[in-house]
C-alpha positions as CSV (number, residue, x, y, z in Angstrom):
1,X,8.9,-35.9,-1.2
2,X,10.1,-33.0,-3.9
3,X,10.6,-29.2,-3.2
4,X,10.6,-27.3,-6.3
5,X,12.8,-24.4,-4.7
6,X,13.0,-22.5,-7.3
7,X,9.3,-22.2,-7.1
8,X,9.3,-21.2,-3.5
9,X,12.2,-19.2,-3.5
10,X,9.8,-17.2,-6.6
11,X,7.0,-17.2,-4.5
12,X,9.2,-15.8,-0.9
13,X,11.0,-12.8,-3.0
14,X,7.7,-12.0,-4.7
15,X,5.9,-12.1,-1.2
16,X,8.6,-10.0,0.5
17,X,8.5,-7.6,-2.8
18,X,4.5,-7.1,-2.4
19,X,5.0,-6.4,1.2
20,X,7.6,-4.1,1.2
21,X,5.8,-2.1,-2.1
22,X,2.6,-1.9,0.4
23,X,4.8,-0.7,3.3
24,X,6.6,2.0,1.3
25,X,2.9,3.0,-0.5
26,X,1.5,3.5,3.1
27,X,4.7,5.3,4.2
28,X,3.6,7.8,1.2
29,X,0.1,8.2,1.8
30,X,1.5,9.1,6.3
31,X,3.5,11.7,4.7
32,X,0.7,13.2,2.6
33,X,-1.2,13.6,5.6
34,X,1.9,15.2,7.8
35,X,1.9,17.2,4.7
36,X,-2.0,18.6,4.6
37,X,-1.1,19.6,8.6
38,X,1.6,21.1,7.7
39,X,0.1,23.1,5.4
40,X,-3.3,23.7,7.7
41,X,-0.4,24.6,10.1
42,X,0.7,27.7,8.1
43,X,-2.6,28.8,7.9
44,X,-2.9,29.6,4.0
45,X,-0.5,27.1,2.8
46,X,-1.9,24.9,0.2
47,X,-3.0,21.5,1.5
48,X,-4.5,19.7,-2.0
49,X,-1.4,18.0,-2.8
50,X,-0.9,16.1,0.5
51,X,-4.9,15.5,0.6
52,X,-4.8,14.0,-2.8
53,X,-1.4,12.0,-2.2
54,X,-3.0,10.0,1.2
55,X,-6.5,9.5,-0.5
56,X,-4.4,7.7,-3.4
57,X,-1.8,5.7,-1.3
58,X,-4.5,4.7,0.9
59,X,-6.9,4.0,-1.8
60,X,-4.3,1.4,-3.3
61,X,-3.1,0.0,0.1
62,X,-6.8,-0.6,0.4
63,X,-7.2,-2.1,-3.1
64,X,-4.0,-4.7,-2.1
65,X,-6.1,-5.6,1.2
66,X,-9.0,-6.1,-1.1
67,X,-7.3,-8.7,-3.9
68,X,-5.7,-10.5,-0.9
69,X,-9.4,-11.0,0.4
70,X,-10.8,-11.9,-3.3
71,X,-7.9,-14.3,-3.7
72,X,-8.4,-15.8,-0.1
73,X,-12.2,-16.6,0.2
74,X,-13.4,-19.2,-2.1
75,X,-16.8,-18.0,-2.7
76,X,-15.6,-14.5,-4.3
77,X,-14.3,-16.7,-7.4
């Protein structure tokens, strides 16, 4: 039997690089949200900016979840 570990030393550092990325995009999108209640919290302080920053990390943390599904279940293909 023949490991190609270059091959699965690609695939671990790109798997650890994807989950880290999706980690650190969903971090973002928590702080958008501390932000808006910051903001609703000083009662006239602008809250679009941390709306629109969670509705977009979330948005692509969801896309992520979505790809992984496609790529998963055969009958998507």
């Amino acid at each position: 039997m023949h490991l190609d570990w270059t091959a699965l030393g690609q695939v671990a550092a790109v798997s650890i690089g994807a989950t880290v990325a999706v980690v650190v995009v969903f971090a973002l999108g928590v702080l958008g949200l501390a932000r808006l209640e910051g903001a609703r919290a000083l009662r006239g302080g602008t809250f679009a900016l941390g709306l629109t920053q969670a509705a977009l990390c979330f948005f692509a943390c969801a896309a992520v979840v979505a790809y992984g599904i496609y790529l998963i279940v055969p009958q998507f293909h």
